[in-house]
C-alpha positions in Angstrom: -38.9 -24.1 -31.1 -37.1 -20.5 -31.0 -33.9 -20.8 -33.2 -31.9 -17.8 -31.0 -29.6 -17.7 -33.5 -31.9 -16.4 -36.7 -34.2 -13.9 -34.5 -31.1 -12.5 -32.9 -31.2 -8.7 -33.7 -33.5 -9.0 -36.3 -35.1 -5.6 -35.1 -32.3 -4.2 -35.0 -30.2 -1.8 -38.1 -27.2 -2.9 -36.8 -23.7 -3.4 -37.9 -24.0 -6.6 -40.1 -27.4 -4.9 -41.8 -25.6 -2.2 -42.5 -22.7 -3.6 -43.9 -25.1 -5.5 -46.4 -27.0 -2.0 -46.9 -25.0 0.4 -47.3 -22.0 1.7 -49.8 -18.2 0.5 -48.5 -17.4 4.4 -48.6 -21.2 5.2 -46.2 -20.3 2.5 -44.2 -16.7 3.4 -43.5 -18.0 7.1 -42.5 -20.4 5.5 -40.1 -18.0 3.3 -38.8 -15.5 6.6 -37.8 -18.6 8.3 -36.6 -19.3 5.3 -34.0 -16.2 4.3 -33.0 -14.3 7.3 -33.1 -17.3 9.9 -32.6 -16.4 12.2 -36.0 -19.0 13.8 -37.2 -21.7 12.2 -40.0 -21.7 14.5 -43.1 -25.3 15.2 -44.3 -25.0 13.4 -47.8 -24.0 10.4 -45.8 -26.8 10.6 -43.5 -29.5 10.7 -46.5 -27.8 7.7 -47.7 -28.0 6.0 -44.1 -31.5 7.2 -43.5 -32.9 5.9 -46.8 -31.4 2.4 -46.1 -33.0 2.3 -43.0 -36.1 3.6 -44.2 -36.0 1.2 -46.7 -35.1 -1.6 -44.4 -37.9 -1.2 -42.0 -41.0 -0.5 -44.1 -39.5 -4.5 -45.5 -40.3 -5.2 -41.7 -43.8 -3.6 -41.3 -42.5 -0.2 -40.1 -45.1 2.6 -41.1 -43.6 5.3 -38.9 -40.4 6.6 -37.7 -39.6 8.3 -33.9 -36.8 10.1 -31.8 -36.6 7.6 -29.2 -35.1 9.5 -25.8 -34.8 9.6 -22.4 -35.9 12.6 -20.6 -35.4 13.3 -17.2 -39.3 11.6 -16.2 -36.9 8.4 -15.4 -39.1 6.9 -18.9 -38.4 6.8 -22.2 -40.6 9.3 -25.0 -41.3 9.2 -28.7 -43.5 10.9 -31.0 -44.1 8.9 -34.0 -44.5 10.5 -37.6 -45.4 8.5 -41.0 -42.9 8.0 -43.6 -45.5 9.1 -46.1 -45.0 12.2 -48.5 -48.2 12.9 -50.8 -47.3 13.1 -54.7 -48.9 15.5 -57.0 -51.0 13.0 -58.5 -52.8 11.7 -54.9 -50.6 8.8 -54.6 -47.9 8.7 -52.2 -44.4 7.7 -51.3 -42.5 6.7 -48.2 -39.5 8.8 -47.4 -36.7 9.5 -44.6 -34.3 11.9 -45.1 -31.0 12.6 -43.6 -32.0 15.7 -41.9 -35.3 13.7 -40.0 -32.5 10.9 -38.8 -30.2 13.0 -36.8 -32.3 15.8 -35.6 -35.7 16.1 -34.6 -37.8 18.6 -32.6 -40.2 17.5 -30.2 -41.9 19.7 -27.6 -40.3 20.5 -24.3 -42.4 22.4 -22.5 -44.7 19.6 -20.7 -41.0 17.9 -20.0 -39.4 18.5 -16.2 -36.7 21.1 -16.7 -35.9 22.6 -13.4 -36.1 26.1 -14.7 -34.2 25.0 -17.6 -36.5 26.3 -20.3 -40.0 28.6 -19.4 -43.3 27.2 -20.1 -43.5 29.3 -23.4 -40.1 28.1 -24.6 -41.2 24.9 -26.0 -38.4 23.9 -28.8 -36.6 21.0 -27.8 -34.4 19.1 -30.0 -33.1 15.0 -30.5 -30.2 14.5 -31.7 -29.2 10.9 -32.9 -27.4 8.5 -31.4 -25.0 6.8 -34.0 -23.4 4.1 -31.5 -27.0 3.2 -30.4 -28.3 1.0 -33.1 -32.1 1.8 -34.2 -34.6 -0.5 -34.2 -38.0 -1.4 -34.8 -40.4 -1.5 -32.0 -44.6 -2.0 -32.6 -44.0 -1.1 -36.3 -41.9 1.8 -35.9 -38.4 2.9 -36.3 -36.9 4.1 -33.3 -33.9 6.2 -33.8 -32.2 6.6 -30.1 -31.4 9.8 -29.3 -30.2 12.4 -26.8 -32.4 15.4 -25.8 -31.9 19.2 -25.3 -33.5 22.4 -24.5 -33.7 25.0 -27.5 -30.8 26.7 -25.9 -29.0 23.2 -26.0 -28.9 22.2 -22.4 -29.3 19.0 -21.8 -32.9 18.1 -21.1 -32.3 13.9 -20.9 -30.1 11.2 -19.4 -28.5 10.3 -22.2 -26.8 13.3 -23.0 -24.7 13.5 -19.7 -23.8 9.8 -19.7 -22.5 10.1 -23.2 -20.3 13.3 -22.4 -19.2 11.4 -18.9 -18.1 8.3 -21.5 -16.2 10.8 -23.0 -14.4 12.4 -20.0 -13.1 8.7 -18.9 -12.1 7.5 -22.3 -9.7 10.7 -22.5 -8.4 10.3 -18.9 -7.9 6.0 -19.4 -6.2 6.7 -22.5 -4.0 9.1 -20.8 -2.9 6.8 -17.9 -2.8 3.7 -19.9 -0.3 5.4 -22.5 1.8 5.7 -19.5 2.2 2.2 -19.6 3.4 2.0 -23.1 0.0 1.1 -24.6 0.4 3.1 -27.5 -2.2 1.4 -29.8 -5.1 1.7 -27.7 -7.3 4.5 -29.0 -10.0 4.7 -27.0 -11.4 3.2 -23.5 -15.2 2.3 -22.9 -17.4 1.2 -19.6 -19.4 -1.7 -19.9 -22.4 -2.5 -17.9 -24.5 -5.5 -16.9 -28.1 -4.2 -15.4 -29.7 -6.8 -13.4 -33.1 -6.2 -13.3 -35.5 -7.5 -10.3 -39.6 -7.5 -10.7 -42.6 -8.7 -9.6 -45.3 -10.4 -11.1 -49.2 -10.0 -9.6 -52.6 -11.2 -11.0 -53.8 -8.6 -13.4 -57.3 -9.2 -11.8 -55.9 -8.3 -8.1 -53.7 -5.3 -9.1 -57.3 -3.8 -10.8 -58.4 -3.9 -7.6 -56.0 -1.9 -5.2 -56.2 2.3 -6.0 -52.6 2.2 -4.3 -51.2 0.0 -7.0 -53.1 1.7 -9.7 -51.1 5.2 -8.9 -48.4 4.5 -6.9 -46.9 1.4 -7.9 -46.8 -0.1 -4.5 -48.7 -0.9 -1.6 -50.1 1.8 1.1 -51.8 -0.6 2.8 -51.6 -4.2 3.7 -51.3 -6.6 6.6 -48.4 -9.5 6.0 -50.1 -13.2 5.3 -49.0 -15.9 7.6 -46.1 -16.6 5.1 -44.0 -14.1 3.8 -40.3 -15.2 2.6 -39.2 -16.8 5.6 -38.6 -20.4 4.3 -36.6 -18.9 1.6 -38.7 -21.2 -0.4 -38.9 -19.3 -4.1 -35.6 -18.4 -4.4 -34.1 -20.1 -7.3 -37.5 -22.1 -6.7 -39.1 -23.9 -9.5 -40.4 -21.5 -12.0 -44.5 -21.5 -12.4 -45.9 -22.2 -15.3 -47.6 -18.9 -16.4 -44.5 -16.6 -15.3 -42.4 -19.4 -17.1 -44.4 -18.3 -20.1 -44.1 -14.8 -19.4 -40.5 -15.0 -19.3 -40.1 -17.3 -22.7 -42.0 -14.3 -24.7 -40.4 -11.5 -23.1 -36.7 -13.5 -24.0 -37.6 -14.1 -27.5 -38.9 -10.0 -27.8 -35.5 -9.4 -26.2 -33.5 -11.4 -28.6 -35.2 -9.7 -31.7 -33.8 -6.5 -30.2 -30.6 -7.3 -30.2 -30.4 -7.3 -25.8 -28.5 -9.7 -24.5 -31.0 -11.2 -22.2 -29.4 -13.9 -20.3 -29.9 -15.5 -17.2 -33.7 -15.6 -15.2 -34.5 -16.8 -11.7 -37.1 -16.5 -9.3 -35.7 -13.9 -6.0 -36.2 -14.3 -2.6 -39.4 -12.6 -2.4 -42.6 -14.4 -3.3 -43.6 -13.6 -6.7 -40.4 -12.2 -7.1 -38.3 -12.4 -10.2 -35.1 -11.1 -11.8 -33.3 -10.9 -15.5 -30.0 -10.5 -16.1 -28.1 -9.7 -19.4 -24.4 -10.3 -20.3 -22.4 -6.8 -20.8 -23.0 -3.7 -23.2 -21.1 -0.6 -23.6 -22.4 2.0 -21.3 -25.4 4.0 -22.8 -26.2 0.8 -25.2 -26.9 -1.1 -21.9 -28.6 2.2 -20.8 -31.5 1.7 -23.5 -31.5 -1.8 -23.5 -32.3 -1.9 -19.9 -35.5 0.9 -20.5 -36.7 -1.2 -22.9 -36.5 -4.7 -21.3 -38.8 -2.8 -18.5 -41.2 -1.5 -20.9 -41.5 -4.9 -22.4 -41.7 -6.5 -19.0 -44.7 -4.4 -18.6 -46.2 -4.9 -21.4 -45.8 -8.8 -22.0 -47.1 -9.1 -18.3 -50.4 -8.0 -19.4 -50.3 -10.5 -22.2 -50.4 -13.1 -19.8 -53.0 -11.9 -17.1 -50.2 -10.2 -15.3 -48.6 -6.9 -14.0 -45.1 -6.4 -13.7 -44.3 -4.0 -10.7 -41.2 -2.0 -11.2 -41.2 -0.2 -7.9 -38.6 -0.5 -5.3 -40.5 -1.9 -2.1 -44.2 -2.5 -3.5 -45.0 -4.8 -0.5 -44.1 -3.8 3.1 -42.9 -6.8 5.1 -40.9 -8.4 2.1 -37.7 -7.8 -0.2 -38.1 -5.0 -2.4 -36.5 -5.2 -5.7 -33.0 -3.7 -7.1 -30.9 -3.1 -10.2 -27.2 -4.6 -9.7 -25.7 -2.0 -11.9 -22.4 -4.3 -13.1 -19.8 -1.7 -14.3 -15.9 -2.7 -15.8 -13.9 -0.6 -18.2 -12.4 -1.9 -21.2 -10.1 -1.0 -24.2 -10.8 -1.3 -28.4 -8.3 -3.7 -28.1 -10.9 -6.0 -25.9 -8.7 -6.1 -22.9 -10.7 -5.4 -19.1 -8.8 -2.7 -17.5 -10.1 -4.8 -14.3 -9.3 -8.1 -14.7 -6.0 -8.5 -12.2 -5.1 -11.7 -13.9 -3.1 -14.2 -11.9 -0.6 -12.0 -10.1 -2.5 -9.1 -9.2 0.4 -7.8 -6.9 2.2 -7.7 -9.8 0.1 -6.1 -12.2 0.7 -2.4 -11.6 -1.7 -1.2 -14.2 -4.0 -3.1 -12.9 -3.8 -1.4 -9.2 -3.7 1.9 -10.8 -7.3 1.6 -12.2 -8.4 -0.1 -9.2 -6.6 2.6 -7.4 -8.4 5.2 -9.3 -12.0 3.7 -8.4 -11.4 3.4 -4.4 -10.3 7.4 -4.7 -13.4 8.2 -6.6 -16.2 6.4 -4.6 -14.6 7.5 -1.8 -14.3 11.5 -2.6 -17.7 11.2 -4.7 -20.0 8.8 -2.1 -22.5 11.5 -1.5 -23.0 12.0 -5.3 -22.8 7.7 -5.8 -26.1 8.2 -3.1 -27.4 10.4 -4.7 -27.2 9.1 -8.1 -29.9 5.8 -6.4 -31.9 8.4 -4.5 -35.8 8.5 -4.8 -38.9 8.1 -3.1 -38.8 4.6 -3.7 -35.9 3.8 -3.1 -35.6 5.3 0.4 -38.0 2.4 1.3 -35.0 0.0 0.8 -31.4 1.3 1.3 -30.5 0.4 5.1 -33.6 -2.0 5.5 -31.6 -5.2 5.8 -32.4 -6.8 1.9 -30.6 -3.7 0.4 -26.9 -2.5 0.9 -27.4 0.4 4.0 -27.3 4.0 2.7 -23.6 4.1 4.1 -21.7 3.7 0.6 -18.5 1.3 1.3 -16.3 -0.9 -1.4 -16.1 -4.7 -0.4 -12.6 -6.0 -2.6 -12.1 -9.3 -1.1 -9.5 -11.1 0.9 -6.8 -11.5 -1.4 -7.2 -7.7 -3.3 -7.6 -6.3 0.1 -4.7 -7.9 1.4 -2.3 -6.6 -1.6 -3.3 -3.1 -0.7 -2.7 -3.6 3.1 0.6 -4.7 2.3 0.9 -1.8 -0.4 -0.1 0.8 2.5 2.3 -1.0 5.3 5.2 -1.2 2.6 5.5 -5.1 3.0 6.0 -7.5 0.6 2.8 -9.5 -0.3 2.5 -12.9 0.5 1.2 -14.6 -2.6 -0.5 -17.7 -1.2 -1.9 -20.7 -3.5 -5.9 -20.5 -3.7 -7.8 -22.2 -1.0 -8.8 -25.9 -2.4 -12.5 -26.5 -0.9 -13.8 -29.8 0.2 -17.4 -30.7 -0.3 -17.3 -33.6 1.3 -18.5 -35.7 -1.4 -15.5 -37.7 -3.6 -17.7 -37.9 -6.8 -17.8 -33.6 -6.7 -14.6 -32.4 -8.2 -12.7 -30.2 -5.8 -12.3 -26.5 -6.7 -11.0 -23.3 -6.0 -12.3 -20.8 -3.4 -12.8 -17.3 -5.3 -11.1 -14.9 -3.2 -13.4 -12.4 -3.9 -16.7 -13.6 -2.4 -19.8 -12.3 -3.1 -21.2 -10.1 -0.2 -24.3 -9.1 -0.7 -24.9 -6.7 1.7 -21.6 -4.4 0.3 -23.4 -1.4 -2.2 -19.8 -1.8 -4.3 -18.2 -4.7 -4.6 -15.6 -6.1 -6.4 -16.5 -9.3 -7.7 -13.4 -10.6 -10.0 -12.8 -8.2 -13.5 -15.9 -6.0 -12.6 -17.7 -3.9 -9.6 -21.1 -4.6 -8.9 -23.0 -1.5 -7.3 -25.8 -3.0 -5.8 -27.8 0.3 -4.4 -30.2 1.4 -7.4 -33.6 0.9 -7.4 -35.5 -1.5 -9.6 -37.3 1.5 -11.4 -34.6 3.7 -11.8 -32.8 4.5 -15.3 -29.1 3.2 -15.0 -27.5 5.9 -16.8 -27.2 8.5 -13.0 -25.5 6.3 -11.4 -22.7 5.6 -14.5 -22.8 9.2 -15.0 -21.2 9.3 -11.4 -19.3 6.3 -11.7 -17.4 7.2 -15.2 -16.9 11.4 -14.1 -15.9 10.2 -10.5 -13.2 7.6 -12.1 -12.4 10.1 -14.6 -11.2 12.7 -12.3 -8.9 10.0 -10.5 -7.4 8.7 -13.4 -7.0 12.6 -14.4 -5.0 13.4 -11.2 -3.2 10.6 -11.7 -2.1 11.7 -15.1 -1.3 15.1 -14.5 0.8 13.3 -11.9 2.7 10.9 -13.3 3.4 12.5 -16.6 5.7 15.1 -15.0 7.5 12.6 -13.0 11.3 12.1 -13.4 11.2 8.4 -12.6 8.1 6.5 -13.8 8.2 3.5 -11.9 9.0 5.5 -8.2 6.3 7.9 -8.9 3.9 5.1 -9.8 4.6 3.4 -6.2 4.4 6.4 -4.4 1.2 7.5 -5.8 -0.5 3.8 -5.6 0.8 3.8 -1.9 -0.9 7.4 -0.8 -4.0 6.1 -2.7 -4.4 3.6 -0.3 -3.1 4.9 2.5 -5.7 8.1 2.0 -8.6 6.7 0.8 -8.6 3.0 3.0 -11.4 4.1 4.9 -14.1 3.4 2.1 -13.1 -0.5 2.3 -15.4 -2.2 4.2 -15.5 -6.5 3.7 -17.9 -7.4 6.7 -21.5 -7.7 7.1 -23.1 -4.2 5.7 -26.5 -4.9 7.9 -25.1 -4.9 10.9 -25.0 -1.9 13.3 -21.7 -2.1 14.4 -21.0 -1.1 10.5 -23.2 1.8 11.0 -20.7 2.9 14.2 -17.7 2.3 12.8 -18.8 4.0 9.5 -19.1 7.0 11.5 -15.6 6.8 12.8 -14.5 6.8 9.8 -16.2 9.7 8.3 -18.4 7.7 5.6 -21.6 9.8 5.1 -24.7 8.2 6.1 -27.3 9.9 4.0 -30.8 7.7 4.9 -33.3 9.4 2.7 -33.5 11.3 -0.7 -33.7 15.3 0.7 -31.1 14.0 3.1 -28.5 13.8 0.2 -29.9 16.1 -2.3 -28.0 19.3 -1.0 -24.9 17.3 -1.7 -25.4 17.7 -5.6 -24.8 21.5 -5.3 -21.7 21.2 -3.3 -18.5 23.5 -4.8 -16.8 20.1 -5.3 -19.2 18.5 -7.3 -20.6 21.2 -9.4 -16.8 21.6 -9.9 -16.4 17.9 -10.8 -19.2 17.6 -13.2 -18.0 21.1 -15.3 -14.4 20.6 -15.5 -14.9 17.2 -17.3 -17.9 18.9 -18.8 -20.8 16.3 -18.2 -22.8 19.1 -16.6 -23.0 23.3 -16.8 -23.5 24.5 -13.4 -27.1 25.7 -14.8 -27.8 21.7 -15.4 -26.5 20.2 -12.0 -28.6 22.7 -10.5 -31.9 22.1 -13.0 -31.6 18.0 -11.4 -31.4 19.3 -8.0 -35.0 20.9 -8.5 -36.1 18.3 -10.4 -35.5 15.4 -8.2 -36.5 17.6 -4.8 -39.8 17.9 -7.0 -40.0 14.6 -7.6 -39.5 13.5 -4.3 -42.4 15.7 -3.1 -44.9 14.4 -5.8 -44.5 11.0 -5.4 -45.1 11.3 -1.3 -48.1 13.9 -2.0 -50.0 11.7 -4.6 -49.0 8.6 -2.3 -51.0 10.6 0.8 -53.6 11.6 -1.3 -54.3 8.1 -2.4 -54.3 6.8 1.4 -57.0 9.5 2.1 -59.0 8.7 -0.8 -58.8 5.0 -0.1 -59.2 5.3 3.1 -62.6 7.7 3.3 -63.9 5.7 0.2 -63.6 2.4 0.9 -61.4 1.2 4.1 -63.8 3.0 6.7 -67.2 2.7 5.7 -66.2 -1.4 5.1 -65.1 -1.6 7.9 -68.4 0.2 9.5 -70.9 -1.8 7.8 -68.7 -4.9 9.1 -69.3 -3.9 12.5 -73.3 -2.7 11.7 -73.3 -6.6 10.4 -71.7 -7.9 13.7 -74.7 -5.6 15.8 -77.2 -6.7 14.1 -76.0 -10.5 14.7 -75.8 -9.4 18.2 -79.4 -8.3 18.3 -80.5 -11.3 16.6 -78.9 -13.7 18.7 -80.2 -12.7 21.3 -84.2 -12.2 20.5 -83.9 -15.4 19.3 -82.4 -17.3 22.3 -82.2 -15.8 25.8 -79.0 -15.7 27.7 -77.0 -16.9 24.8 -72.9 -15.9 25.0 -72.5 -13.3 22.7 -68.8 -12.6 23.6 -67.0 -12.9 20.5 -68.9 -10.5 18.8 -69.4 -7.7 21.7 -65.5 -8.2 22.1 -65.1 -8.0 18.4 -67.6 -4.5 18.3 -65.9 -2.7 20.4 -61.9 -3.6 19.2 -63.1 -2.8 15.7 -64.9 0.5 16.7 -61.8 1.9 18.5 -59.4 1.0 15.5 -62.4 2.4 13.1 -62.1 5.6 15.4 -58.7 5.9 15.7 -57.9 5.5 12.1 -60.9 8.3 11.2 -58.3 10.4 13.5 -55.4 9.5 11.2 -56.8 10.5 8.2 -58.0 13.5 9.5 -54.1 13.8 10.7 -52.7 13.2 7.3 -55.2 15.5 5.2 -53.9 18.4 8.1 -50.7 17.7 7.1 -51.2 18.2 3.5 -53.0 21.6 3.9 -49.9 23.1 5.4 -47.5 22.6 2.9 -48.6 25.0 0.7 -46.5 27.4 2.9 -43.4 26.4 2.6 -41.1 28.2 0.7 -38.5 26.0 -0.8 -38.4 23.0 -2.5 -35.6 21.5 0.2 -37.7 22.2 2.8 -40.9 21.3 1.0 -39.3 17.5 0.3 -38.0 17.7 4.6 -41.6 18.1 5.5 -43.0 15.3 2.8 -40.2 13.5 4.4 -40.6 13.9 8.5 -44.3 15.1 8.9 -46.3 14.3 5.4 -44.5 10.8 5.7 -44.7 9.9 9.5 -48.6 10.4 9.1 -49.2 8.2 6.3 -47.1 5.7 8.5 -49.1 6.3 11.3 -52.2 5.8 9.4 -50.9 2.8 7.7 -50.6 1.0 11.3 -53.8 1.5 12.0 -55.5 0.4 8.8 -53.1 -3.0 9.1 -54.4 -3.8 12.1 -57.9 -3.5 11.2 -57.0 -5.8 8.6 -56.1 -8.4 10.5 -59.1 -8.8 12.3 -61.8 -8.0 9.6 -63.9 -10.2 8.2 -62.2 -11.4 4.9 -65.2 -11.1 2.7 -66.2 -7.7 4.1 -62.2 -6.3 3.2 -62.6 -4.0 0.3 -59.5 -4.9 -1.6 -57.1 -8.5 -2.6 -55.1 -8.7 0.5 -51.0 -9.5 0.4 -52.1 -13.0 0.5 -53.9 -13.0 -2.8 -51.3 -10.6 -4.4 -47.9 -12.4 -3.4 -49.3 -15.6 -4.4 -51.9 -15.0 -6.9 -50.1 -16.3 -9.8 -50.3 -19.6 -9.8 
């Protein structure tokens, strides 16, 4: 039996290790360096870095790496030995200070966007102090950020920790409005819920798509899919229950706050949830649960898919991306406590959230956008690509009456009946849960609901804290020039609404009328990745991200190549590995299945005269025209490919992946689904969606 309690961080150099570790004055100085982000003085680092050292070589640690982030959407590390040689052959194992908080990998093989030529290949890591280091397959990993060698930011870390920045300074300007004198700084906290699925190792071998794409290019739907709604919350299979035991206890040792597990909606669907981290801690913690997902899977015969929709016909899987605000004092700046109408700093933050998403919802898109992705948003199991904030009956109904300048009726909470005396009564939440909203307001917290399963959580909280930043900036500015506090609070609340209403949306997401209305209102409907990428370089965002000084112009630009680039990749190996299936394997099965049927034709009938040989004549010819037709397809798609090398930009490269590249691997994809479905099962060159979905048994 695992005692959670004892294995609990014991990866980790955290704060109670180094407490034990380390001199009061060394541990003070780190403590002012994580909590109030002053600078580590070199002697203290070489004190730090030899405790650590020390600490983890007790653990089995032989080496020691720069953990980051770059902008590949996976985490990087080059691992060196602690070993120095001493004059007499023997050696020793050292760390110093200077290998802790500064590294240099190479940058040149890293995607830059133009950041950084191919010959420039200095890049530097730079240690994170307020992201622990741990030990990981016996080596230390320091987290870090990630820069070019003229110090632009080459990672995800570094803008997310510069966009904490710019809303702790605004929050602490606001809330020092409200008398808060003693709170010193603000944080965001997030909660990454993480969906996955789980395949037979011995199936996923089998299927080239998987192999290099992640997800399925071809595939005809079994006779059940998810339609009984049968494994959600379902009993959890033995084998995945395994699975799920390990990769909690590896978890644990890290110090990640693994908490809740369920099986989705999907068959062989899963999802983890963790309970609440500060911003870019949550960040890493959620790269490596999925890097341990992936590799415990394997431990136990299984493959953990990561991609967004890797089976056509069923859910695809998302990151609920669970973001609140709170103060060194403890207190969430969202909790509305029992008199929201009442609580006015309360509505300011709120306030300051529904301005953001609304004047920032094409950068809130783009921060989810990718190829995968685009598979999901607006596919009725994902929030549409319209972004829209649900807030409930009750918060809702405060601002209405806010915006109409009526007093609000505070009524008593809605008692429900079950209908069965032995269950207690309770309370109806007035905030709901409505899963089809892609921000909603669910009771001290917002869920965002639209990234992708893959993707690295730190975009979208780079948005999310700069957007709210900017708000709570205006704000500010606003309110710290005003003669009457308490007016000027109420008229500013009161436009907020009035301005900014349209974004709040409490009905049903998936349904069209949404999409109509939504367009009334002005909401952006951005459907697919090159669809929303021209937003990034907008004058109001580039201005947005370099006033609070999360991005230079030069890096909002870089990500703007960099994802169009991406985009077009993922589409043009995903083509390529249709063709190659297809001419490999899919068509000459399929031929020598219909060369089979002939010659059981031909035998049938020299062996008994007149004898009905309908089924398969039928059979010959529906198989030949499908075996034609998709021949045609492929030819179609590998056409479309050859062109593409003329087009000029990398915009209008990812709008032909996206309308001509993409419509012919669709086009195709029909075709080779049909085929499917009336193919010999033995004579079908690859595990169908049947043995895949539910393979694990």
């Amino acid at each position: 039996m695992t005692n959670v309690s004892e294995i609990f961080g014991s990866k980790v150099f955290n704060d109670c290790l180094m407490k034990q570790r380390l001199p009061k004055d060394t541990y003070k100085a780190m403590q002012k360096t994580i909590k109030d982000g002053k600078r580590l003085d070199i002697s203290v680092a070489n004190i730090v870095a030899n405790s650590m050292k020390d600490w983890a070589v007790e653990n089995g640690a032989t080496h020691f790496t720069h953990w980051f982030q770059p902008m590949t959407g996976i985490t990087a590390e080059k691992h060196d030995s602690f070993i120095s040689p001493l004059n007499d052959g023997n050696i020793i194992m050292e760390f110093s200070g200077k290998e802790l908080v500064q590294g240099e990998p190479d940058a040149s093989s890293f995607p830059s966007g133009g950041l950084r030529a191919t010959f420039e290949a200095r890049g530097y890591t730079a240690w994170d102090p307020t992201s622990y280091a741990f030990i990981k397959n016996n080596t230390l990993c320091i987290p870090t950020a990630f820069c070019s060698y003229g110090g632009e930011a080459l990672d995800k870390k570094t803008p997310l920790l510069r966009s904490m920045e710019a809303i702790n300074k605004q929050a602490v300007r606001v809330l020092k409005l409200f008398g808060n004198e003693t709170i010193t700084s603000v944080k965001t906290t997030v909660g990454p819920e993480q969906e996955y699925f789980l395949v037979d190792k011995e199936m996923f071998d089998k299927r080239p798509d998987l192999l290099f794409t992640g997800r399925t290019l071809y595939g005809a739907m079994p006779p059940k899919g998810q339609e009984l709604e049968d494994h959600y919350f379902g009993t959890i299979k033995t084998k995945v229950s395994e699975f799920m035991g390990e990769l909690n206890e590896e978890l644990w040792k890290l110090g990640i706050l693994a908490k809740t597990e369920h099986n989705e909606v999907a068959p062989a669907q899963h999802e983890l949830a963790p309970i609440f981290s500060t911003t870019n801690i949550a960040t890493d913690h959620n790269q490596l649960t999925m890097e341990l997902m992936q590799r415990i899977a394997k431990k136990h015969g299984m493959v953990c898919l990561l991609h967004e929709k890797p089976f056509a016909g069923v859910n695809g899987s998302g990151k609920h991306n669970n973001w609140s605000i709170s103060t060194n004092e403890g207190s969430n700046l969202l909790e509305p406590g029992d008199t929201p109408h009442e609580n006015a700093q309360f509505l300011t933050f709120i306030c300051a959230v529904i301005k953001a998403v609304d004047d920032y919802q094409d950068l809130l898109r783009i921060s989810v956008a990718s190829a995968g992705n685009d598979h999901r948003l607006g596919a009725n199991e994902a929030p549409p690509a319209v972004v829209s904030i649900f807030l409930g009956e009750e918060l809702s109904a405060i601002l209405e009456s806010i915006d109409k300048g009526m007093a609000y009726d505070a009524k008593e909470k809605t008692i429900l009946k079950v209908g069965v005396h032995v269950l207690p009564r309770f309370a109806k939440d007035t905030t709901d849960r409505n899963r089809t909203s892609p921000f909603a307001f669910t009771g001290n917290k917002f869920e965002f609901r639209m990234l992708g399963s893959m993707a690295s959580v730190s975009d979208p909280n780079v948005v999310l804290n700069t957007a709210v930043a900017e708000s709570l900036k205006q704000f500010a500015d606003e309110l710290e020039n005003a003669e009457d506090f308490n007016t000027a609070l109420h008229t500013l609340i009161k436009r907020t609404i009035s301005e900014h209403k349209r974004i709040i949306f409490n009905g049903n997401g998936y349904d069209d009328v949404w999409l109509k209305e939504a367009e009334k209102r002005g909401l952006l409907n951005l459907k697919t990745t090159p669809d929303c990428l021209p937003y990034m370089i907008k004058e109001k965002n580039i201005k947005l991200f370099t006033e609070h000084k999360v991005y230079t112009e030069t890096e909002i630009k870089s990500r703007y190549e960099i994802m169009l680039e991406n985009y077009s990749k993922i589409i043009n190996i995903e083509a390529l590995t249709m063709i190659d299936m297809a001419n490999k394997d899919i068509l000459p099965a399929v031929s020598a299945f219909v060369q089979k049927l002939s010659e059981t034709v031909i035998a049938k009938k020299g062996a008994v005269s007149g004898v009905d040989c309908t089924y398969e004549e039928k059979l010959i010819e529906k198989v030949s025209a499908l075996n034609g037709l998709m021949y045609t397809k492929t030819k179609a798609l590998e056409d479309a490919l050859t062109k593409v090398s003329d087009i000029e930009t990398a915009q209008k490269t990812a709008d032909y992946y996206r309308c001509t590249v993409f419509e012919a691997m669709n086009e195709l994809r029909i075709i080779a689904d049909q085929i499917e479905t009336v193919t010999d099962r033995k004579a079908w060159p690859y595990p169908t969606y049947a043995d895949l979905l539910f393979g694990v048994r």
